[in-house]
C-alpha positions in Angstrom: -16.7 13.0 48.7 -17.8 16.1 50.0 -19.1 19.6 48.0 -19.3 22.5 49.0 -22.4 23.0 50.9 -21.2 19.4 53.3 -23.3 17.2 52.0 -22.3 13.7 50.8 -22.4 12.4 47.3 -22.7 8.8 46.1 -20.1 7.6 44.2 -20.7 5.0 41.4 -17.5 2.7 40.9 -17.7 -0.4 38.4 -16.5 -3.2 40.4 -15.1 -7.1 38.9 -17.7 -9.7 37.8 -17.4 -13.1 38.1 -14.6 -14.7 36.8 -12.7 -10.9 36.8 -10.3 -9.4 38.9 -8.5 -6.0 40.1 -5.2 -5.6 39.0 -2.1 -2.6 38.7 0.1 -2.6 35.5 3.4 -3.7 36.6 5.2 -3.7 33.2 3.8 -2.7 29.6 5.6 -5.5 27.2 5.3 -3.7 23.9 2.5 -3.3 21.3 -1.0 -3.4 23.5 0.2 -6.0 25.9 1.3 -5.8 29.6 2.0 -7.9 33.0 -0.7 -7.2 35.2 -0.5 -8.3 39.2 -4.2 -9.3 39.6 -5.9 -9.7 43.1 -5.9 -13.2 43.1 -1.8 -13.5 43.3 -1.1 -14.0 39.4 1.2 -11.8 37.2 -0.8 -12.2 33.5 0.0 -11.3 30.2 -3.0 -8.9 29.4 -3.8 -7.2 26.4 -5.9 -4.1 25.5 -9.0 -5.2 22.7 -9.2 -4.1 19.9 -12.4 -2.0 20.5 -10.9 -0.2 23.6 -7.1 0.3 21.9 -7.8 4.1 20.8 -9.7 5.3 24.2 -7.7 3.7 26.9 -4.4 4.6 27.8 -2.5 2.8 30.2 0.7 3.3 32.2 2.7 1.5 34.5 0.5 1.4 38.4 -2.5 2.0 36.8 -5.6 -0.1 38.5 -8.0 -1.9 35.7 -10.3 -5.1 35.6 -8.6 -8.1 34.0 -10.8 -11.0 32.7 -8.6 -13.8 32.5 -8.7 -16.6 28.7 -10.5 -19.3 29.6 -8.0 -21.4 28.0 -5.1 -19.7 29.0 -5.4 -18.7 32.8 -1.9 -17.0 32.6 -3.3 -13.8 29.7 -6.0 -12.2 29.8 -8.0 -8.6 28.6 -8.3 -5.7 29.9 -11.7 -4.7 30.1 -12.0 -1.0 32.1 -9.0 1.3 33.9 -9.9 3.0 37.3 -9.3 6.9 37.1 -7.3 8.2 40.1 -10.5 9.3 42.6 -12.3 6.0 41.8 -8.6 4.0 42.4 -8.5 5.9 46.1 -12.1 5.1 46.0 -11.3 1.3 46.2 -8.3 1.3 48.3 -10.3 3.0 51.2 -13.0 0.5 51.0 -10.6 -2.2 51.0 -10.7 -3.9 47.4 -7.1 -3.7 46.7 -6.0 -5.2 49.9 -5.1 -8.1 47.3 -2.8 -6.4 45.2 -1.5 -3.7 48.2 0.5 -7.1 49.8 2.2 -8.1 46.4 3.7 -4.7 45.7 
């Protein structure tokens, strides 16, 4: 990112854990649940928490973090949702290469 006077600014972007992954809503199901394709090559059943349900709003080819049950490997929670700049962000440094080849 460049301002004004041409000089360079760091940009902060949360990136997944272990054990979480990038994914893009593909579908929202009703109430707070959705199929998310993750990076790995799953389509889960994600839903938003409880503590995140009033200040995240999702749509349909928005990119989040999905931490997948450890019980259930096909749901999972959302746990953060990429804002457009940071999205273009990770697709020019490569981290959605993943999820790019599925859609």
């Amino acid at each position: 990112m460049e301002n004004p006077n041409n000089q360079f600014q760091k940009v902060r972007v949360k990136l997944p854990r272990h054990g979480e992954f990038l994914g893009m809503i593909d579908q929202r199901v009703g109430g707070s649940r959705m199929l998310v394709k993750c990076s790995d090559g799953k389509t889960r059943n994600c839903r938003v928490p409880g503590r995140l349900k009033r200040g995240l709003w999702i749509r349909e080819g928005d990119i989040v973090i999905v931490k997948p049950w450890e019980f259930d490997n096909e749901k999972g929670d959302l746990l953060f949702k990429y804002n457009p700049s940071e999205a273009q962000f990770l697709k020019e440094r490569g981290y959605l290469k993943g999820i790019e080849n599925l859609i």
